[in-house]
VMD Tcl script that draws the C-alpha trace (Angstrom):
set ca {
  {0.00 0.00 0.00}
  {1.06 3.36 -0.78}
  {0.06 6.37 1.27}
  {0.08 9.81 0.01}
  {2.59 12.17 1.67}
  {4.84 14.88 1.28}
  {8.45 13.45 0.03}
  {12.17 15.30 -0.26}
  {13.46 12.54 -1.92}
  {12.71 9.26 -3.83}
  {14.69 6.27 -2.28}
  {13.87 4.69 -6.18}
  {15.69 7.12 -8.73}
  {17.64 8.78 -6.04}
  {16.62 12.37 -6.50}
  {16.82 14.79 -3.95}
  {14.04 17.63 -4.01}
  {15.20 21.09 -2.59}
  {11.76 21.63 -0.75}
  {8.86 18.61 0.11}
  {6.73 17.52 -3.01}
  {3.75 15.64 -3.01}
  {4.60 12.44 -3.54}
  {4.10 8.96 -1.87}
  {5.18 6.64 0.96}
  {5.03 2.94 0.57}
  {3.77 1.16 3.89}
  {4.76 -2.27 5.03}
  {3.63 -3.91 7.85}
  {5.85 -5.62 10.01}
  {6.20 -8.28 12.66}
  {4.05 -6.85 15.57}
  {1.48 -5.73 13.16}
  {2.67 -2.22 12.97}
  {2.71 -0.30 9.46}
  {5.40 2.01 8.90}
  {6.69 3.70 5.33}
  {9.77 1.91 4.24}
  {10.52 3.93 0.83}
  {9.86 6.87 -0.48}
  {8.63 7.62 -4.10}
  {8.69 11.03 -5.39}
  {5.75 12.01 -8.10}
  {7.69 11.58 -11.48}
  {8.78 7.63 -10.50}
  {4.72 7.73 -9.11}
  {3.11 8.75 -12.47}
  {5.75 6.95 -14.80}
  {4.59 4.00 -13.85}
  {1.09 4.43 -13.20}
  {0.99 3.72 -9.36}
  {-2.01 4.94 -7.37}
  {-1.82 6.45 -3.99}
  {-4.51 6.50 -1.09}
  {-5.43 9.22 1.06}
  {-4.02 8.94 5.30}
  {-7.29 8.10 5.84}
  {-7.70 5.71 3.21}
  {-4.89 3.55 4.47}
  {-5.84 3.90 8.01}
  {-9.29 2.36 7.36}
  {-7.56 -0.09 5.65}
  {-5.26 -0.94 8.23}
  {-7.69 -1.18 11.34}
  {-9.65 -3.56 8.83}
  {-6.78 -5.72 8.80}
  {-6.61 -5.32 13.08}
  {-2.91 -3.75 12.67}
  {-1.86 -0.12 13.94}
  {0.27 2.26 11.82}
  {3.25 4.05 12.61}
  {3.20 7.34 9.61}
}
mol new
graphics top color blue
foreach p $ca { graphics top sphere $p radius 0.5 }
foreach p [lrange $ca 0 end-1] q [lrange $ca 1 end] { graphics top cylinder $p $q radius 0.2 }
display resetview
């Protein structure tokens, strides 16, 4: 799942952004059933290949569904 968030970087291509862009944070869940972001996408590697985000709240809902607490 990928959260939408403000990013200065993109752990993907490597680029650095000078001030925060919106962008996107992908969330992994791990052992004790926390979800945390892991990586960071910026919006170019985002659109290029066509990934969707979901809103804070989007993902929350998503993640009390699954019984897990998050962490971003």
């Amino acid at each position: 799942m990928i959260v939408r968030t403000m990013v200065t970087e993109c752990d993907m291509t490597g680029k650095h952004y000078p001030s925060p862009v919106r962008g996107g944070g992908f969330l992994n869940q791990g052992a004790t059933g926390r979800w945390c972001v892991t990586l960071w996408a910026g919006p170019e590697y985002l659109e290029d290949n066509d990934i969707a985000v979901s809103s804070r709240e989007e993902a929350m809902a998503m993640i009390k569904e699954k019984g897990g607490h998050a962490d971003f």
